[in-house]
C-alpha positions in Angstrom: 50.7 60.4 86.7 51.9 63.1 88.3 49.3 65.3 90.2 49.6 69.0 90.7 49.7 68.3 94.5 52.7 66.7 94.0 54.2 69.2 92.3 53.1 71.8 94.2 54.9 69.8 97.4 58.5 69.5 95.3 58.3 73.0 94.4 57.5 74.0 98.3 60.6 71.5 99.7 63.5 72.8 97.1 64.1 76.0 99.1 64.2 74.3 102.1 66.6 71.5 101.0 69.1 74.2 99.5 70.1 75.1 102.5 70.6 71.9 103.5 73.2 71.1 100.9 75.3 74.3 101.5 76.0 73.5 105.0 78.9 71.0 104.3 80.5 70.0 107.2 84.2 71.5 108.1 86.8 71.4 107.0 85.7 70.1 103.6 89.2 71.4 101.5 92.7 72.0 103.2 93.0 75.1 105.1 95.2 77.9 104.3 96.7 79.9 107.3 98.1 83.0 105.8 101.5 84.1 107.2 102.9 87.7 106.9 106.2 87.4 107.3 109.2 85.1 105.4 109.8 81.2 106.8 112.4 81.3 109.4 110.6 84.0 111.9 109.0 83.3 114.9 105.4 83.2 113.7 106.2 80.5 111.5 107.8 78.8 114.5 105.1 79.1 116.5 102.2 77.8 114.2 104.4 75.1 112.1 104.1 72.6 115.0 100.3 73.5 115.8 99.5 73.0 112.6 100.2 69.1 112.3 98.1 68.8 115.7 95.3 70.6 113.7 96.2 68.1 110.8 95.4 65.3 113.3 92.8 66.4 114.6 90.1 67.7 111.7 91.7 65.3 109.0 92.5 68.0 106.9 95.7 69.9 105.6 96.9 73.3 107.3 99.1 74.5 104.8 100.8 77.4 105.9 101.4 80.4 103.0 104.6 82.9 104.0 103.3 85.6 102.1 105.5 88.9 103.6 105.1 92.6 102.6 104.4 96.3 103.7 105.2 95.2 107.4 102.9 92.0 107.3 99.8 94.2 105.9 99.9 92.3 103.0 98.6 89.2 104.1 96.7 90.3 106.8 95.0 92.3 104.7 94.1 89.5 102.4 93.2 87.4 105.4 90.4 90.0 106.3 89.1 89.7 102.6 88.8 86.0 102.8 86.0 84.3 103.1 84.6 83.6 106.4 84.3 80.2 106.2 86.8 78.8 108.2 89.3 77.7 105.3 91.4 80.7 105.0 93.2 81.8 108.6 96.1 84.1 109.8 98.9 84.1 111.8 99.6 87.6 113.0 101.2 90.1 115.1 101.4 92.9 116.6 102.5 94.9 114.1 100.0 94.4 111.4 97.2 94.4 113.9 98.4 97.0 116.2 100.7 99.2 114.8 99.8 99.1 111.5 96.6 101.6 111.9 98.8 104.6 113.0 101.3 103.8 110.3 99.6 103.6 107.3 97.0 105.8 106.0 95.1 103.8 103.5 95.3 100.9 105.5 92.8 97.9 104.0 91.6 96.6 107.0 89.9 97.8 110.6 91.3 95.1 113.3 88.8 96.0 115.3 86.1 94.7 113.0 88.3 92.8 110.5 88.8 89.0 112.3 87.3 86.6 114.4 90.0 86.3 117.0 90.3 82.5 117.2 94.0 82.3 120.0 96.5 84.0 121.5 99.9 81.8 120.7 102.1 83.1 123.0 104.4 86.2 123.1 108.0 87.0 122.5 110.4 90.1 123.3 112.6 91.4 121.2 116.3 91.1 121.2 119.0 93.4 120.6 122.0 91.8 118.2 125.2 92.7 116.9 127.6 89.8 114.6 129.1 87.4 116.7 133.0 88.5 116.4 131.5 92.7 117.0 133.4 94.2 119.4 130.3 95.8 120.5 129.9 94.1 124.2 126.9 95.2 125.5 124.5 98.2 125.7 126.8 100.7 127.3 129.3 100.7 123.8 126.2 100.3 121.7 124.6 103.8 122.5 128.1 105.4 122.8 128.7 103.9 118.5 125.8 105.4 117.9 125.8 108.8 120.0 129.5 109.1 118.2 128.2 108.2 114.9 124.7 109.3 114.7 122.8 107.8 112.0 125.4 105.8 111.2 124.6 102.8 113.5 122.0 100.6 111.5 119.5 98.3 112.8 117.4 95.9 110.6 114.0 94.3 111.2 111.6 92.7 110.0 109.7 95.8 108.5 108.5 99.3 109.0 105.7 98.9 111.5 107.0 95.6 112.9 107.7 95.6 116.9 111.6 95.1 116.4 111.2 98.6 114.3 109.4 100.5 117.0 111.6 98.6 120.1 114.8 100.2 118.4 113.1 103.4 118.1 111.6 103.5 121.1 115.2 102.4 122.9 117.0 105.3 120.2 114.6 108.0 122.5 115.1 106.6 125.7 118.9 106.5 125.2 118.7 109.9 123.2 120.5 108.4 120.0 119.1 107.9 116.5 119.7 105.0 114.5 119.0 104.2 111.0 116.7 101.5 110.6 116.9 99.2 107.4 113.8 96.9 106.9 113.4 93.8 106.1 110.9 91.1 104.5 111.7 88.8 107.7 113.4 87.9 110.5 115.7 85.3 108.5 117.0 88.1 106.4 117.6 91.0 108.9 119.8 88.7 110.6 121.3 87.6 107.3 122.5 90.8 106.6 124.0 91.4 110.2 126.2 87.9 109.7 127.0 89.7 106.4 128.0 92.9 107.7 126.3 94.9 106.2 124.3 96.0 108.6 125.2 97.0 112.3 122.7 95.2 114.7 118.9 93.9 114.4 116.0 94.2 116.5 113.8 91.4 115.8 111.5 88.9 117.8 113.7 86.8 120.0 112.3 83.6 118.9 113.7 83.8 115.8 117.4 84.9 116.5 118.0 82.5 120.1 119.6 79.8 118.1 122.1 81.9 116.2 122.9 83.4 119.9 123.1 80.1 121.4 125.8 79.2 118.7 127.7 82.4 118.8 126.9 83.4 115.4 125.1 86.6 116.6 125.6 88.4 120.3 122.7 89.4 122.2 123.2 92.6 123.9 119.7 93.1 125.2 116.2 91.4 125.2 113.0 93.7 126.0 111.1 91.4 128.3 110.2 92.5 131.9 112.5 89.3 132.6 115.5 87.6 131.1 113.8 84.3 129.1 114.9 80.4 129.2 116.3 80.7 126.3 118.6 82.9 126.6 119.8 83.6 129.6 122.9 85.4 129.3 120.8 88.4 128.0 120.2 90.8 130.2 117.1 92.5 129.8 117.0 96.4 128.7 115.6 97.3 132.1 118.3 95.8 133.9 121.0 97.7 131.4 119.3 101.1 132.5 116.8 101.2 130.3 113.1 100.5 131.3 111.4 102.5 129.0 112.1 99.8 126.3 110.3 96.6 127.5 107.8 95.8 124.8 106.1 92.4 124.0 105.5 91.3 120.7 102.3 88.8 120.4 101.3 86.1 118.4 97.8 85.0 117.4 95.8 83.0 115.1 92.7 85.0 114.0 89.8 84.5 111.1 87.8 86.9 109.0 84.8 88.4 110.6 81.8 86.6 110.8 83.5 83.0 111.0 80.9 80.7 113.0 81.2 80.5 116.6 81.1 77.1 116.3 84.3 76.9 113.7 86.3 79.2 116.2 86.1 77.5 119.2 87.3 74.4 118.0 90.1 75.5 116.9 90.8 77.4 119.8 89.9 74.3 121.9 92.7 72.4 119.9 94.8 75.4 120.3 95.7 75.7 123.6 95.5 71.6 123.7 98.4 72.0 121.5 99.8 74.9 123.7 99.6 72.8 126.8 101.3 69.4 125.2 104.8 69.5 126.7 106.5 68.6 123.5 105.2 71.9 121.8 105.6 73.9 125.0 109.2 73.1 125.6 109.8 73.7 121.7 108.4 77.7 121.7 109.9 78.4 125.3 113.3 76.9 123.5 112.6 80.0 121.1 111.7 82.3 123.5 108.3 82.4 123.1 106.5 82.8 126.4 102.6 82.0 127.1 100.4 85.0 127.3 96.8 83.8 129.1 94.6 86.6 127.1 91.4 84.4 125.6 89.7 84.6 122.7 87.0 86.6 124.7 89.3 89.1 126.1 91.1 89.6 122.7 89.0 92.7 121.3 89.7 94.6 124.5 93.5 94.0 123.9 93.7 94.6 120.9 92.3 98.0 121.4 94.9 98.5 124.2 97.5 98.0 121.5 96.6 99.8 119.2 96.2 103.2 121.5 99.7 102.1 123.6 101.9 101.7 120.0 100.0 104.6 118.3 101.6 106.6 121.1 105.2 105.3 120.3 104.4 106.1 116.8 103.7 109.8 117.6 106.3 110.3 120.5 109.0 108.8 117.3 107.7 110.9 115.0 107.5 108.2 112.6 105.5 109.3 109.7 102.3 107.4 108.2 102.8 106.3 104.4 
């Protein structure tokens, strides 16, 4: 018989095991790291082979969703709307989380108080293209093409907002030419186009448009790094063509929605920069042009903010107008 003490007891302990029972451990489900931009581009690169050391090591699937649009706000939007429990991620850049805030308006998310930054990946510059067989040769006859034909001179990207964008705008001021810039949903197509002719050059991420350099498919004419990279070392950097003003980084990092536990984040970072470190990995993103950038998860709300102020002011200075 069942006493009213008893039942008195269950009734006190069911709040407290509640609790309890929510707190599965993680992962419990595959994880989905959200990418903004189109397979083929460099943060797909990057995060494809950490994500099988990720597989490894929590037993679970890291199943990476190309979901491109808007300059990668799309996604990185939806990544700040997720659920903070460690199952949804993001891959991003700096042009969603940097530029983004002085290009758009209406912009759904704050990356100042949006993510959990979890790692920085690594960095790449950009790279200056033309078709393989242009007669373009270098710098020099690409600002005279377009000082003779202004506005006729194209350059694709992989979106308004993205760093290639703002690079080529930023070089159009320094060299005192304007171009007209054709975005893209992705590296992979901006460089399609090129190959196709249709349009003149590209300025995209590096990491994604080495190999098509290294097999003479495209010519790089320029790369914005302070130095030329390992994987391409032919290219001369912008500053050593005459034009300093240009060099511009674009960085990579794997971020969370706000309030992800502590806990969560820094194991992933932990296996992060495991990953980073493994030579196997390392030699593949250096092979892409991807260099290491030693900002930690600590230090990456004080960065971020840098950003955001630094590319604002090239968004003024181009006049590039908020949508």
């Amino acid at each position: 018989m069942t006493t009213r003490r008893q039942i008195l007891a269950a009734a006190l302990a069911t709040p407290l095991a509640a609790p309890a029972l929510a707190q599965a451990p993680w992962p419990n489900r595959p994880v989905r790291i959200l990418n903004p931009y189109a397979p083929g581009g460099t943060s797909d690169l990057i995060i494809r082979p950490l994500t099988e050391r990720l597989e490894r090591a929590f037993g679970r699937p890291f199943v990476v969703e190309n979901k491109p649009g808007a300059g990668g706000t799309v996604a990185t939007a939806e990544g700040a709307r997720a659920m903070a429990d460690g199952h949804t991620l993001l891959v991003s850049n700096t042009g969603p989380l940097a530029i983004a805030p002085s290009l758009f308006r209406n912009l759904a998310y704050d990356p100042a108080r949006a993510f959990t930054w979890v790692s920085m990946l690594g960095g790449a510059p950009i790279v200056c293209a033309v078709k393989g067989d242009s007669p373009l040769a270098d710098m020099a006859a690409y600002k005279a093409l377009a000082a003779k034909q202004a506005e006729e001179v194209s350059f694709g990207s992989s979106g308004v907002g993205s760093v290639g964008h703002l690079t080529g705008v930023m070089w159009g001021l320094e060299a005192g030419v304007k171009m007209l810039h054709v975005p893209f949903r992705g590296a992979a197509e901006a460089q399609q186009n090129v190959l196709g002719g249709n349009t003149t050059s590209l300025w995209d991420t590096s990491g994604a448009n080495a190999a098509a350099i290294r097999a003479g498919s495209l010519k790089g004419l320029a790369v914005s790094s302070p130095q030329r990279i390992a994987a391409l070392p032919a290219v001369p950097t912008l500053a050593e063509v005459g034009f300093p003003g240009s060099t511009a980084t674009n960085w990579f990092c794997l971020a969370a929605p706000a309030g992800l536990d502590p806990a969560i984040a820094a194991k992933l970072d932990a296996e992060i920069r495991a990953g980073l470190a493994e030579a196997a990995i390392r030699t593949r993103l250096e092979g892409i042009g991807v260099v290491p950038l030693e900002i930690t998860a600590a230090a990456m709300p004080a960065f971020v903010a840098g950003e955001v102020t630094r590319w604002g002011n090239v968004v003024r200075a181009a006049g590039v107008q908020p949508n």
